[in-house]
NUTOR-422518 format. One record per residue: z, y, x of N, C-alpha, C in turn; residue number from 0. Coordinates in pm, whole numbers, plus 50000, padded with zeros to 5 digits. Each point is the difference from the previous one (the first is absolute). Example, Ala and Ser with C-alpha at 12.3 -4.5 7.8 and 13.67 -1.06 7.14 Angstrom:
<nodes>
<node <50780, 49431, 51319>, <50000, 50119, 49911>, <50000, 50120, 50090>, 0>;
<node <49928, 50105, 49965>, <50006, 50119, 50082>, <50073, 50109, 49923>, 1>;
</nodes>
This chain:
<nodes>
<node <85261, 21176, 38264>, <50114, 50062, 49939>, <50124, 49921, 50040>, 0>;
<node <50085, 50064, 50024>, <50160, 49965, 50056>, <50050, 49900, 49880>, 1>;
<node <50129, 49924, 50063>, <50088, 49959, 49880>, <50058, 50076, 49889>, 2>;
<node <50009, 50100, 50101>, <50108, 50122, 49925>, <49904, 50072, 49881>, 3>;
<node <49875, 50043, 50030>, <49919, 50101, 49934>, <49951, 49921, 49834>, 4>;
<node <49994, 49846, 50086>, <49963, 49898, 49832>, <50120, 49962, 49907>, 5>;
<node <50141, 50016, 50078>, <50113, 50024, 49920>, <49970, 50104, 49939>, 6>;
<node <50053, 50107, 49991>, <49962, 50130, 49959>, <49920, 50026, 49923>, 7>;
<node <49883, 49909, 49962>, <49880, 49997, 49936>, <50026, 49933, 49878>, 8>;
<node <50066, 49879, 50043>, <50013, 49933, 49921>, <50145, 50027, 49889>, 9>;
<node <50067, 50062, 50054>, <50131, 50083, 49941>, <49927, 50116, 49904>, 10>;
<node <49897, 50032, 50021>, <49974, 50174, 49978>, <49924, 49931, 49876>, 11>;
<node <49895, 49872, 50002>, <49969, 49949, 49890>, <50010, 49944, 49871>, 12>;
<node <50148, 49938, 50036>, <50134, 49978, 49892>, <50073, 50067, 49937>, 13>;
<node <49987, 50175, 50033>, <50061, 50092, 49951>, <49939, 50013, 49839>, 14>;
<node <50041, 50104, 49898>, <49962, 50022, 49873>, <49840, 50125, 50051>, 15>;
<node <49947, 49939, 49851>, <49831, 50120, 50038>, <50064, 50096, 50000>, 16>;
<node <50049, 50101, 49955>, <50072, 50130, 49974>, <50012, 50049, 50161>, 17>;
<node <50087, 49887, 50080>, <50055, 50070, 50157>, <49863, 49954, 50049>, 18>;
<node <49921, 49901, 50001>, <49865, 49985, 50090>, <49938, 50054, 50042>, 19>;
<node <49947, 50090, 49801>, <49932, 50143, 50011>, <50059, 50119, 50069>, 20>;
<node <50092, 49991, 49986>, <50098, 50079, 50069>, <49969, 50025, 50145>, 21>;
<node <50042, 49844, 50050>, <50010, 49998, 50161>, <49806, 50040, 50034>, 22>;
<node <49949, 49919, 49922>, <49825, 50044, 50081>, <50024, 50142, 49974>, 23>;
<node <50041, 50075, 49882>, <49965, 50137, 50037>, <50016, 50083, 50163>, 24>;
<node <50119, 49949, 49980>, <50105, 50045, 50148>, <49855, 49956, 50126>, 25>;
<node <50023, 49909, 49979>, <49894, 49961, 50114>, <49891, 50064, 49975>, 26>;
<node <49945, 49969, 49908>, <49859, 50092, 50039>, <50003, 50135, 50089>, 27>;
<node <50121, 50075, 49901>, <50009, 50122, 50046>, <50039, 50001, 50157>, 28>;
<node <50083, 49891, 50039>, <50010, 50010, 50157>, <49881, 49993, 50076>, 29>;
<node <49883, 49964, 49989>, <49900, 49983, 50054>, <49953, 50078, 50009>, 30>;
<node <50017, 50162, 49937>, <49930, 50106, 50035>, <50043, 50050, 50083>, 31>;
<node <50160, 49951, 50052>, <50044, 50047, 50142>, <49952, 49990, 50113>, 32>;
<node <49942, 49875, 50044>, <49912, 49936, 50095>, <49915, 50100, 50026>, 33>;
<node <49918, 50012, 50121>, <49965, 50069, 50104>, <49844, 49911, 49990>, 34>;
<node <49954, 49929, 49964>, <49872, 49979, 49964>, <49943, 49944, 49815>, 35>;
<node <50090, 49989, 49943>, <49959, 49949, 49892>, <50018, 50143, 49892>, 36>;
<node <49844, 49980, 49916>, <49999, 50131, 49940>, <49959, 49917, 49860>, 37>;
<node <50058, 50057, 49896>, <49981, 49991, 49839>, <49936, 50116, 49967>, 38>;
<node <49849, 49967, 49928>, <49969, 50089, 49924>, <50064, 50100, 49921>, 39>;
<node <49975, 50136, 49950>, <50034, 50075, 49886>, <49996, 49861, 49845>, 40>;
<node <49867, 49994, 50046>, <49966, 49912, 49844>, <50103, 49879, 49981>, 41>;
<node <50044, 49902, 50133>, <50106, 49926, 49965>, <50089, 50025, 49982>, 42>;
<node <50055, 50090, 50046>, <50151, 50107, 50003>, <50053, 50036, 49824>, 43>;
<node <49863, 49992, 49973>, <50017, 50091, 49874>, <50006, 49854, 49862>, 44>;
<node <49904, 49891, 50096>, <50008, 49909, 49947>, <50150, 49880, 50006>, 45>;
<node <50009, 50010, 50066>, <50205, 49943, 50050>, <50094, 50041, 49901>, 46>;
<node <50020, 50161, 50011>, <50046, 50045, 49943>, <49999, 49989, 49843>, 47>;
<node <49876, 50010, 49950>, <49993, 49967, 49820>, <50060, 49897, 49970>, 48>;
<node <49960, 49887, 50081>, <50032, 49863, 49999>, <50142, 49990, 49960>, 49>;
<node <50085, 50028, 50124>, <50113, 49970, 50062>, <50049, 50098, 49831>, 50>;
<node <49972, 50160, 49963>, <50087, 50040, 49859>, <49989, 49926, 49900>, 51>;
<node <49870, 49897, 49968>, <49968, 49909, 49917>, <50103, 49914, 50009>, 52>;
<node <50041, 49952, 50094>, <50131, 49893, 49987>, <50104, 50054, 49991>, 53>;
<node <50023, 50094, 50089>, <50124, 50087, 49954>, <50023, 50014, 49803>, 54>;
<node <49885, 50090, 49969>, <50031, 50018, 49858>, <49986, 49833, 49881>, 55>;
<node <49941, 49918, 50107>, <49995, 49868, 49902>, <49868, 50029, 49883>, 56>;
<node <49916, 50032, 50040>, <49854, 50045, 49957>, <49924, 49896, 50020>, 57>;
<node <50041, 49898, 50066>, <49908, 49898, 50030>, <50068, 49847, 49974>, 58>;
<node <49946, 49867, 50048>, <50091, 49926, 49969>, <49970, 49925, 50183>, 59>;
<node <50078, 49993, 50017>, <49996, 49952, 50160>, <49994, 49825, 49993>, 60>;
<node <49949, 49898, 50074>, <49966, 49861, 49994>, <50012, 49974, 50147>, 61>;
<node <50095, 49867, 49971>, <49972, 49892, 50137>, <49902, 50018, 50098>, 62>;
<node <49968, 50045, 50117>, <49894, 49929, 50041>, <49964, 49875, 50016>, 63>;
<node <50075, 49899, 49983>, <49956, 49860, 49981>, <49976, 49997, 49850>, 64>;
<node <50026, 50046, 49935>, <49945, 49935, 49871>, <49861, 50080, 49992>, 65>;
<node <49981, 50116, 50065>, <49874, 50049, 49957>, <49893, 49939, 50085>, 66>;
<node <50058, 49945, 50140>, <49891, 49897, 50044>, <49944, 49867, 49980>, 67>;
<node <50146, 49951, 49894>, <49983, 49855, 49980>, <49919, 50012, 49891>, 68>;
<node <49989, 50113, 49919>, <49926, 49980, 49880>, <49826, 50074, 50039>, 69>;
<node <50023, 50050, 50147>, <49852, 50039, 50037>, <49900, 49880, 50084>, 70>;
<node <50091, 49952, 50057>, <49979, 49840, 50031>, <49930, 49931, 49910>, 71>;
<node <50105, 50000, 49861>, <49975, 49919, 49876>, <49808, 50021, 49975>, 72>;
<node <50023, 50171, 49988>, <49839, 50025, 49937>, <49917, 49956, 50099>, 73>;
<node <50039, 49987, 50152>, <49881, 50010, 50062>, <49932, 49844, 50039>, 74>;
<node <50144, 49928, 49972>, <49969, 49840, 50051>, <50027, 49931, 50093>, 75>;
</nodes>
């Protein structure tokens, strides 16, 4: 990976969860543009619930570092 692409990464990671979820949506959905990469019906359908779940705030969204540091924790 470039300098540029781990900037970017690392910018896109510092943002608030609200735009994150946001931006992966975007992305995901760009990937169905691509010319070899195919998403199931069943994930499609699964993205989507997801992605209104945060939208409507139905869920409670978490760090991924805190949910690994504390899966770490259990595992040892």
């Amino acid at each position: 990976m470039n300098k540029k692409n781990e900037k970017t990464i690392n910018e896109a990671s510092e943002l608030p969860v609200q735009i994150r979820a946001w931006l992966a949506e975007k992305l995901l959905k760009s990937l169905d543009e691509g010319e070899s990469f195919v998403i199931s019906d069943e994930w499609k359908q699964e993205i989507l619930m997801r992605c209104e779940e945060i939208d409507n705030s139905q869920v409670e969204l978490k760090d991924a570092d805190e949910v690994f540091k504390a899966a770490y924790g259990i595992l040892g």
